[in-house]
One Martini backbone bead per residue (centre of mass of N, CA, C, O) as a GRO file, in nm:
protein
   57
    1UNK     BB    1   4.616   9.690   6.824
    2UNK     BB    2   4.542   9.360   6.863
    3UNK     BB    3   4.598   9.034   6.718
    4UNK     BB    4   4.392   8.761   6.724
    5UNK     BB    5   4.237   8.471   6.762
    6UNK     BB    6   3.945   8.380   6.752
    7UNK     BB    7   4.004   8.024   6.826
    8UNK     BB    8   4.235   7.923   6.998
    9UNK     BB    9   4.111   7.665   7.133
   10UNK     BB   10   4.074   7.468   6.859
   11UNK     BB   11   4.381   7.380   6.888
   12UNK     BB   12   4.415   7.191   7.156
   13UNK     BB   13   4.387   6.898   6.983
   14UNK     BB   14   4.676   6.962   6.811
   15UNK     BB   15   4.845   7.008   7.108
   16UNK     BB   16   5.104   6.808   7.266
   17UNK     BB   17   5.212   6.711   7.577
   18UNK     BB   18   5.589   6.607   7.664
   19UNK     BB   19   5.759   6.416   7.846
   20UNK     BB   20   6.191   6.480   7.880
   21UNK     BB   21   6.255   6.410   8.140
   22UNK     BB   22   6.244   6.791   8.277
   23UNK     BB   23   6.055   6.831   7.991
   24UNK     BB   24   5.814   7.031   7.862
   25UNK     BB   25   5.655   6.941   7.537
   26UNK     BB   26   5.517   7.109   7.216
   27UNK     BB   27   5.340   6.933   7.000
   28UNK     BB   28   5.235   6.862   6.687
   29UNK     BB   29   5.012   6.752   6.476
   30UNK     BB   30   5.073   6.694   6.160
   31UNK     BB   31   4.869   6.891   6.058
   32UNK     BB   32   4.944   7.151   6.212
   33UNK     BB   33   5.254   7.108   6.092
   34UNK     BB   34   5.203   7.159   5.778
   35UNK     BB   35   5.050   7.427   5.795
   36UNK     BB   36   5.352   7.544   5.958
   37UNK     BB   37   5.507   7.560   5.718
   38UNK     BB   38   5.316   7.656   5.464
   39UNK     BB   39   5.325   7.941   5.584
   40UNK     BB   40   5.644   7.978   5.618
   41UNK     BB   41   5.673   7.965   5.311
   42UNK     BB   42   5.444   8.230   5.223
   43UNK     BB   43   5.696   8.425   5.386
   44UNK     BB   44   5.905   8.408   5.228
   45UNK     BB   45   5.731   8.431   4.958
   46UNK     BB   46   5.561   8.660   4.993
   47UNK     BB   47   5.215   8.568   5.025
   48UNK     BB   48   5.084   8.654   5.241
   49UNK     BB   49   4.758   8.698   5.418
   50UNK     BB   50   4.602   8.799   5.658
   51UNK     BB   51   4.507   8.585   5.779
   52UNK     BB   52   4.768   8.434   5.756
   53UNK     BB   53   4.908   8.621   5.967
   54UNK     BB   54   4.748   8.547   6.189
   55UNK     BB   55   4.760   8.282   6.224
   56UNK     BB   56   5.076   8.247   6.267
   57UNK     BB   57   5.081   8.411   6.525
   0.00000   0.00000   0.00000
């Protein structure tokens, strides 16, 4: 079985596509990075919860 986001579309929003030279980069917003941080952070110290599990996937 798969775990998929639920609203993956809700992000779009979110991330900015930037070009830089010959490159496309995919960036986000302040919150949206601030967020995946936050995750990053949460499961260095073993914190996530299953939610938050899929959200960072």
């Amino acid at each position: 079985m798969t775990t998929v986001i639920a609203r993956p579309s809700s992000l779009l929003g979110s991330i900015q596509l930037e070009k830089v030279e010959h490159f496309h980069l995919f960036k986000f917003n302040d919150a949206l990075q601030a967020r995946m941080e936050e995750l990053l952070e949460r499961k260095k110290a073993d914190l996530l919860t299953t939610e938050e599990v899929i959200e960072l996937e």
